[in-house]
C-alpha positions, 0 to 999 in steps of 0.5 A: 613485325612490318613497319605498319604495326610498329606504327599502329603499336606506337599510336595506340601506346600514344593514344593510351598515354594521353588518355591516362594523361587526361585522367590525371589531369581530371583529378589534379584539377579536382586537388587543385580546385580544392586548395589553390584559391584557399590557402590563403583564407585558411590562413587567415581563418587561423589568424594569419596578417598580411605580412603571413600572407607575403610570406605565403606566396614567398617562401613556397615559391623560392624553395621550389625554385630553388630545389626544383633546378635538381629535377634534371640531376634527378631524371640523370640519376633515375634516367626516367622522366616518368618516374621523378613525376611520379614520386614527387606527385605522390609526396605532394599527395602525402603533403596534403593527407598530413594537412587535413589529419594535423588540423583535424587533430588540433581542432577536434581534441578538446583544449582541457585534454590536450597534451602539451605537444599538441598545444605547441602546434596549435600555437605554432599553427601558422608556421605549420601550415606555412611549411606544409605548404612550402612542401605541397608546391616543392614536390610539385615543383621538382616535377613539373619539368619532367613532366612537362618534357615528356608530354612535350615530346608526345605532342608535335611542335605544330600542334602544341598550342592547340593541344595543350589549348584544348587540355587546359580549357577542359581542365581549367573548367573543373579547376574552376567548378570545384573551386566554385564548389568549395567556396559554396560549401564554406558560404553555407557551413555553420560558422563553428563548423568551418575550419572542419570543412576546410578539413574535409576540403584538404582530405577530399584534395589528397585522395585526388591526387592519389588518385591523379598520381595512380594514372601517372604511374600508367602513361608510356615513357618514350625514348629519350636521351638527356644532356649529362651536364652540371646543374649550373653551366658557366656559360648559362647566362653568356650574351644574355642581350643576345639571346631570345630565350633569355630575354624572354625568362627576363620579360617573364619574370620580371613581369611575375614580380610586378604581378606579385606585388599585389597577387597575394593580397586579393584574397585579404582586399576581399574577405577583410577590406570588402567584407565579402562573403566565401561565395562572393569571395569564390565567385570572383576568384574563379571568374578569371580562371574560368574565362582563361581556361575557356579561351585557352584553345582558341588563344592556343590555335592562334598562337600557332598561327602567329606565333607565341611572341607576337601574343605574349606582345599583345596581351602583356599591355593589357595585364597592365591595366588590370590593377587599375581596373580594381581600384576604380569600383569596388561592386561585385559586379563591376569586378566580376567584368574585371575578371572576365577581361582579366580571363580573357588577357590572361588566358593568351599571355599564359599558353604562349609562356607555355609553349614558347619555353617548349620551342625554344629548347632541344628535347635533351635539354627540355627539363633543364631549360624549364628548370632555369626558367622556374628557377629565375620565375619563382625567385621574382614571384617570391621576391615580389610577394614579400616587397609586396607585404613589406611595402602595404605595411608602410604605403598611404592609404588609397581608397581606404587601403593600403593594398590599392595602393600596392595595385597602382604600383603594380599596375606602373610595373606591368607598365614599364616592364612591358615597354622594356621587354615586349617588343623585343621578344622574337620567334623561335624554336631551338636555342643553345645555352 
């Protein structure tokens, strides 16, 4: 074979994994859609508190990044990327399946008829649906960093921002369409009817992630070689001050936690303090998604230009003020301004994250590198969560609410962390930890 067919071969299987790479990407945007803004009112619908609702963001979180850190050890042993991502997508499809049967079992037998077993689900449902969630990010999680390097290895460095820009707007879209589509179906089911679409809202998510997982199974896996080493080096966090990339996990993180601190409890402000309806409520839930998607590609082609350090300094002050902007006025169309601008800031700081960790690491310690990152990330976003639920519990009301309040601390957070940490971020491409 000349060298111009091996290279019109290796474009076409190029181009034929991509294709198969946005196809799962339509329907693990539909699965997404469908669950992503609405597990927390479900929780709250089968009489979960705030303090249910920290501990929802929480516990998911910190046990798929803990676990998650596994996924190098993973693709060592199966010496396939592909293959962990496949596995763990069709567990998290499972996850899905077992949620919309359990619950449709709980609520569709009568109570009179009800074996003893099933009245101690029903009584411990909150916990349940706790655990299946813990479980529906973990096997997420534990394949994200597979995934993540072996699309980054198909995409040139240069090219990355733009790409990736351009996927995550398209995709992002449907995201927020979907999401958009629930909430109008829960706005206009009968009231003794909801908890039996959320049901079919669950069951439409796992047939979508099967369906995402089967375009999985058919992307092409590259060659690659990966760094045989122990889960956690001693010299992992060796010259931190010196070093660009830790310091960026730290900015990161750090600045996830503060997010945190109020980011559970926009859904309770919403349905609970603000009564707004499941349409308002999703109106402005996914008014913010849906301009970050949007911006993504062009936030991505700048960043390519300028780089990702320079637009994560950029946007950073701005999601500081954020929290403010929702204390001040409570009018649906107000917050929907909000959001946009939210969008818009977002949408910059969320692709440069992106693509920075893939700069900074070598492709054999790719899904390494990204482990750690998830690792620290996940435990600050868990951390905040539940200091969040613990503090609205016992901070002064501020508008009637304690969550504002909460919003006024996060906002300070955002504040310092991004005057600490900003400026002090750098450029870079390769990094050895």
């Amino acid at each position: 074979m000349t060298d111009n067919n091996k290279i019109q071969v290796k474009k076409s299987k190029l181009r034929r994994t991509l294709r198969f790479s946005f196809y799962d990407g339509i329907f693990a945007s539909i699965m997404f859609g469908c669950v992503q803004d609405y597990f927390t009112p479900f929780l709250l619908l089968i009489k979960g508190t705030v303090m249910h609702v920290g501990i929802l963001s929480a516990v998911p979180n910190i046990t798929a990044s803990i676990l998650q850190i596994f996924s190098n050890r993973l693709v060592q042993l199966l010496k396939s990327r592909k293959t962990v991502f496949c596995i763990f997508v069709f567990l998290q499809a499972l996850t899905l399946l077992a949620c919309a049967i359990i619950f449709f079992i709980i609520y569709a037998i009568v109570p009179d008829t009800a074996s003893l077993c099933l009245l101690f689900i029903k009584h411990h449902q909150i916990e349940i649906f706790i655990t299946i969630v813990t479980l529906f990010t973990v096997f997420g999680s534990i394949g994200n960093p597979a995934w993540a390097s072996l699309m980054s290895d198909l995409i040139p460095a240069h090219k990355r921002g733009k790409y990736f820009g351009f996927r995550n707007s398209i995709l992002g879209v449907l995201l927020v369409l979907v999401s958009l589509s629930v909430g109008i179906t829960l706005r206009f089911s009968p009231a003794d009817y909801i908890m039996q679409t959320f049901v079919a809202v669950f069951f439409i998510a796992s047939i979508s992630r099967f369906i995402s997982w089967y375009y999985l199974t058919k992307m092409h896996e590259p060659t690659f070689t990966i760094e045989s080493t122990r889960i956690f080096p001693p010299n992992i966090f060796k010259n931190i001050k010196n070093n660009d990339f830790l310091l960026f996990i730290a900015f990161v993180s750090l600045m996830n936690f503060a997010v945190y601190l109020s980011a559970p409890f926009f859904a309770v402000l919403m349905l609970q303090h603000l009564s707004f309806s499941y349409l308002e409520y999703s109106i402005i839930t996914v008014s913010a998604p849906f301009v970050m998607y949007v911006s993504m590609h062009s936030w991505g082609t700048i960043a390519d230009k300028i780089g990702n350090a320079k637009v994560l300094i950029i946007t950073s002050p701005f999601i500081a003020l954020i929290p403010v902007l929702w204390v001040i006025n409570s009018h649906i169309i107000y917050l929907l301004i909000v959001q946009i601008f939210s969008g818009i800031v977002w949408s910059g700081f969320t692709i440069s994250s992106f693509n920075y960790m893939f700069d900074a690491s070598a492709s054999s310690k790719r899904v390494r590198y990204i482990s750690y990152f998830n690792l620290i990330n996940g435990i600050m976003i868990s951390a905040g969560a539940m200091s969040g639920g613990y503090l609205i519990q016992m901070l002064p009301a501020v508008n009637g609410s304690s969550i504002y309040t909460i919003l006024l601390v996060s906002a300070v957070l955002r504040l310092g962390i991004t005057l600490v940490f900003a400026k002090r971020l750098k450029e870079m491409r390769l990094v050895e930890i």
